[in-house]
Every structure is written in C-alpha cells, then in structure tokens.
C-alpha positions in Angstrom: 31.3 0.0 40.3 29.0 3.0 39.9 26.6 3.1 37.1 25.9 6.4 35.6 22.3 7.3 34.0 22.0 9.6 31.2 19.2 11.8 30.0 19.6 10.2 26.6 19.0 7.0 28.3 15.5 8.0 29.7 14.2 8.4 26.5 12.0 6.1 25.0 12.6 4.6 21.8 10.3 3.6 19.5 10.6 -0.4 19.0 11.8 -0.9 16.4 10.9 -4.7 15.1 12.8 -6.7 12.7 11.3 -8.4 9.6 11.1 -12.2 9.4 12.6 -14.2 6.6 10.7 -15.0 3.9 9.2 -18.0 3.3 7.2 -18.9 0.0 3.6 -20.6 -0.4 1.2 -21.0 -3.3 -2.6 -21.4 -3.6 -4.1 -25.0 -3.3 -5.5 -23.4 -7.0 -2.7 -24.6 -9.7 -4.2 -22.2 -12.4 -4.3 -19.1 -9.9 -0.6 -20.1 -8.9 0.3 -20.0 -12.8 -1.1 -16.6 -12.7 0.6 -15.6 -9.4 3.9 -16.9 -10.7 3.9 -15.3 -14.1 2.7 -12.2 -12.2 5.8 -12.1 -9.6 7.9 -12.9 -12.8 7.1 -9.4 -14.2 7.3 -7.5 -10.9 10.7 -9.4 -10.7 11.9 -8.2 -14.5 10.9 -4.5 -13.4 12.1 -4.3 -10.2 15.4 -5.5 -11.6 15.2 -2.7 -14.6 14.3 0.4 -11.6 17.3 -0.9 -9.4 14.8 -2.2 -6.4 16.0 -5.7 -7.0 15.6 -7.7 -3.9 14.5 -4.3 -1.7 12.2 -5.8 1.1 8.9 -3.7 2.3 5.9 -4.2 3.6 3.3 -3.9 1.0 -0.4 -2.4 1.8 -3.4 -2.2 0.1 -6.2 0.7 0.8 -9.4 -0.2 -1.3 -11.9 2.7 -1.8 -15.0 1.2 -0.3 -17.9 4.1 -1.0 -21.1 3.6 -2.4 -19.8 3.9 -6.4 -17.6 0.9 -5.8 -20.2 -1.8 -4.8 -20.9 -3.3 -8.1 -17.2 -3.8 -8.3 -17.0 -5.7 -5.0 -19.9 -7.9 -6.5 -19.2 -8.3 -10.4 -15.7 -10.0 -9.4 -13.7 -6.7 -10.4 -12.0 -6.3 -7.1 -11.5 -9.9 -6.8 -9.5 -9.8 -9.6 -7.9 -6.9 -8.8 -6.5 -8.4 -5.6 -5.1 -11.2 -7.3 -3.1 -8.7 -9.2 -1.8 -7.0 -5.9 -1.2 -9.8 -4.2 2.2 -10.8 -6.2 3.6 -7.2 -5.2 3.6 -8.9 -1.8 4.9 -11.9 -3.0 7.9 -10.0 -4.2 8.8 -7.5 -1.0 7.0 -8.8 1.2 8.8 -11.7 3.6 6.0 -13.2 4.4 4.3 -12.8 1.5 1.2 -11.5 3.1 -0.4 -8.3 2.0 -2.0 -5.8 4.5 -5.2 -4.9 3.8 -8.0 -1.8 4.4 -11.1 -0.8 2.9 -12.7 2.6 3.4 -15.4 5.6 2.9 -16.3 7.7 5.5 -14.7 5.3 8.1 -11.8 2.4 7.7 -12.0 -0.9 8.4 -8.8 -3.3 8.4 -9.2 -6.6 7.0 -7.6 -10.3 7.1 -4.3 -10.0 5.9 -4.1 -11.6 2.5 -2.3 -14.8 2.0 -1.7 -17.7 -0.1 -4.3 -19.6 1.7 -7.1 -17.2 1.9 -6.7 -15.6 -1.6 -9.2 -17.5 -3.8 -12.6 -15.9 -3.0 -11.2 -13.4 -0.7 -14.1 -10.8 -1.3 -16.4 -13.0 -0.8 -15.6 -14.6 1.8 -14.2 -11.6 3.9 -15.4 -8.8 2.6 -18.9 -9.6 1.2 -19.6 -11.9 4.2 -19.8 -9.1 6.5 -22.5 -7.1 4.4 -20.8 -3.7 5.9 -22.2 -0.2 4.6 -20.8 1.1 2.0 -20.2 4.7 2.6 -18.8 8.2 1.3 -15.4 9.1 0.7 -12.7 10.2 3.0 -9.1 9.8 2.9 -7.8 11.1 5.9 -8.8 8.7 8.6 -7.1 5.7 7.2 -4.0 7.7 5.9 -3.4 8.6 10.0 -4.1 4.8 10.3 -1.6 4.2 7.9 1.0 6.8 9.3 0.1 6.0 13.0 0.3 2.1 12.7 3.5 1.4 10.2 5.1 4.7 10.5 4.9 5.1 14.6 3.3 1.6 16.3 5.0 -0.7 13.9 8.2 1.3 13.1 10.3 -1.4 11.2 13.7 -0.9 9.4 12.3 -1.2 6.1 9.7 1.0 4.1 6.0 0.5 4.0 4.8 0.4 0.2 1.5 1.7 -0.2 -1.3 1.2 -2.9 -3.9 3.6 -2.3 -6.9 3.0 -5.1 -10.2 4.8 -5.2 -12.8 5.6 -7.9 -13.8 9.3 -6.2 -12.7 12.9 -4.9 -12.9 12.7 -1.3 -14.5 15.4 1.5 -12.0 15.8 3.6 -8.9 17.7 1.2 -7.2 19.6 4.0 -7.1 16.7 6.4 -5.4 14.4 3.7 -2.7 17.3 3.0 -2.0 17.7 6.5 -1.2 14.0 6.8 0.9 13.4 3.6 2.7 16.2 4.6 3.7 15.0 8.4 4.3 11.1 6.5 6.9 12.4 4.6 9.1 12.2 7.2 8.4 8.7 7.4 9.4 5.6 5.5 5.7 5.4 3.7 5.7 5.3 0.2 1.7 6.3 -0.9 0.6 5.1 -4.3 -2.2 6.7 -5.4 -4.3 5.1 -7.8 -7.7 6.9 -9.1 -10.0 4.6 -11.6 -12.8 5.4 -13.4 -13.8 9.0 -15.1 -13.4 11.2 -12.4 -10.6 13.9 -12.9 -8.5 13.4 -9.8 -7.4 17.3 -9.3 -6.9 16.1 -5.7 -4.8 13.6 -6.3 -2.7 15.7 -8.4 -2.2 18.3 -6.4 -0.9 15.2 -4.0 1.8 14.2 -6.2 3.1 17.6 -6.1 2.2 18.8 -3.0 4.7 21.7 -1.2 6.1 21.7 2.1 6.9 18.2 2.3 10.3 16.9 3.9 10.3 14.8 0.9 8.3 13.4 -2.0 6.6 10.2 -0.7 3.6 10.1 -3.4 2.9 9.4 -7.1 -0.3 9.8 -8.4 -1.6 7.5 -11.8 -5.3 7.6 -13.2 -6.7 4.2 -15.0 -10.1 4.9 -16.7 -10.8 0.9 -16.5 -8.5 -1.5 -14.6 -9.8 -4.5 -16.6 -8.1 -3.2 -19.6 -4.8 -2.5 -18.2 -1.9 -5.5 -19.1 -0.3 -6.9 -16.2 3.0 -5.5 -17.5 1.4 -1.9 -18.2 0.0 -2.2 -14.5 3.3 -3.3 -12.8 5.2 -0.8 -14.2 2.7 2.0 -13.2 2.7 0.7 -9.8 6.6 0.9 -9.3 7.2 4.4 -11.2 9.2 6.4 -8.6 9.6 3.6 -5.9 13.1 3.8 -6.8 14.0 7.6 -6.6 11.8 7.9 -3.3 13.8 5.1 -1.9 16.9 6.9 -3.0 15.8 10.1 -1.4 14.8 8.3 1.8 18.8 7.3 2.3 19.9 10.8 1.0 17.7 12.8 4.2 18.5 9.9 6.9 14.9 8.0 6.2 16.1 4.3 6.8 15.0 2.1 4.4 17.0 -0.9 5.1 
C-alpha cells in the first residue's frame, strides 16, 4: 500500500507538552504551612467568586532586581513577599512550583520555588550568589518570557505572570514591541509597580493599541507590607478571568 506525504505533514509542530498532575507538599515549617494554607484558602474563595475555579496555569514570578531594590532583598521584604506568591502556585500550578526570574539590565532565572526550598529562599539562592544589582530593563526577560513558555515550552494551558518592579525602565519601545507580539500568545502579564514612582509606562501597558488581545493589567502598591492578603489576592486575579475568556473567544487555547 502506497503512503502519500503531504506538505502539511512536513511542517513542524511546535511540541506541545502536557502538564503533570498535581501533587501537594508543605514546608517542614508548621507555622509557614498555616500561613500557606490560609493563603491558598483565599486564592481558592476568589478564584471561585471570578469563575477561574480549578483553571490550571503555570504561574511565574519576574522580581525587579535594580539597584533601588536591594535593601528589600536584605530587610526580609522580598522574602516575605515570596511567601505570598508562592500559594498562587499552590493553587494553578500542578506541581506546585513557582517559576522564578530576577532582573535589571540583564535576567537571570532562578531555582524554581517549592515546598522544600521556600523557607529562606532569598537567602539562600538569591543572596548567596552576591550578583550585581543593576538598572532597569523590561524587555530582555519579557522575550525570555514569550520565547521560553509561549514558543520553547508551548503547553495547553496559560502561563500566569506576575511581573513586580519598583522603577520606570530604559528600554519603553522594546517592551511595547514584545507585549504586543505576546498577545497572540497564552501569557497573561501582571504588572505590579511598588513604591512612589508613577508608573506612566505601565499604564500605557495596560492599554496599549495594536494588540491581538488584551493580555496585561497593570496595579500600583505604594508599600506591599501594608497590603492584606485578601486586598493582594484579589489585585493579583483582577482580569484573569476576562483575558481567559477572550483567549477562547480568538482561538488562544487555554485548556
């Protein structure tokens, strides 16, 4: 029997690789796991209230890393910060592990966060390695983003991404360009700007034109410290929901 070879079958794919099932560790901390728990808990509540209940996605976090932000990194600030991101994973993530970058002028990706390796995480892996800390660019690790989970590691389900930083960056037409080409992509960007900088950037971001779709939100928290757990959670799902909704409505799969 003859076998016939089509053109479409010359083309290459992109792989496309299935997540795992979930499976569920703590902390060998009890009080950090009360924390985590309580934490999920909230995420869970909301999630259920913005009709994302029990949506899988990979969850990454992209920590400003420039010169303004090391007396966070060494007060504890960030520390505690990841401990507050880390249950976002614990919900959509399967694995619950949390991809995670720090940048400035260059990018750098880290130890995926874990149950085990939570407790002292900035010390340990960040602190540890005494790298520079530089100026601020978004660009390079946005393509990093977009090139890694949007074309590398194409999955079936979105990639959630918190984006935080404390300063305007130097590279504003660079970041356009790539928000703009990720919106054909299953990348949600959550951008995040602390502190008292005005953030015209990042709202220009949130509304930017010629998109294929809206795949950002943009929120500004003076002081992180002072935000409630349930005040943060709810910031960091606003308009998860609707992208997800638009994703399906313009042939984005999002599982």
């Amino acid at each position: 029997m003859g076998f016939l070879i089509t053109t479409d079958m010359l083309k290459k794919k992109p792989q496309q690789v299935e997540a795992p099932k979930k499976t569920v560790s703590l902390t060998k901390n009890p009080e950090l796991n009360k924390k985590l728990t309580l934490r999920k808990d909230i995420i869970d509540q909301k999630a259920t209230k913005s009709a994302v209940n029990g949506s899988i996605a990979r969850v990454v976090f992209v920590l400003d890393h420039s010169g303004s932000m090391r007396t966070m990194y060494k007060d504890g600030t960030v520390q505690e910060l990841l401990e507050r991101i880390f249950p976002m994973a614990m919900y959509f993530d399967d694995n619950s592990e949390l991809d995670f970058y720090w940048f400035d002028t260059v990018y750098k990706e880290l130890e995926s966060v874990t149950p085990e390796n939570l407790e002292g995480y900035v010390e340990k892996i960040i602190l540890s390695k005494k790298d520079h800390f530089g100026g601020t660019c978004y660009a390079p690790i946005m393509q990093e983003i977009l090139n890694r989970f949007g074309k590398r590691e194409a999955l079936k389900i979105p990639t959630f991404v918190i984006f935080i930083t404390d300063g305007a960056n130097s590279d504003k037409r660079a970041a356009k360009d790539v928000l703009t080409e990720a919106s054909n992509y299953n990348i949600f960007w959550k951008f995040i700007g602390i502190g008292k900088e005005q953030f015209e950037f990042l709202e220009r971001l949130d509304t930017l034109r010629g998109r294929f779709i809206d795949n950002a939100n943009f929120a500004n928290v003076n002081d992180l410290t002072q935000i409630s757990d349930n005040d943060l959670y709810t910031l960091l799902l606003e308009e998860y929901s609707d992208w997800l909704a638009l994703c399906r409505q313009n042939g984005i799969n999002v599982g």
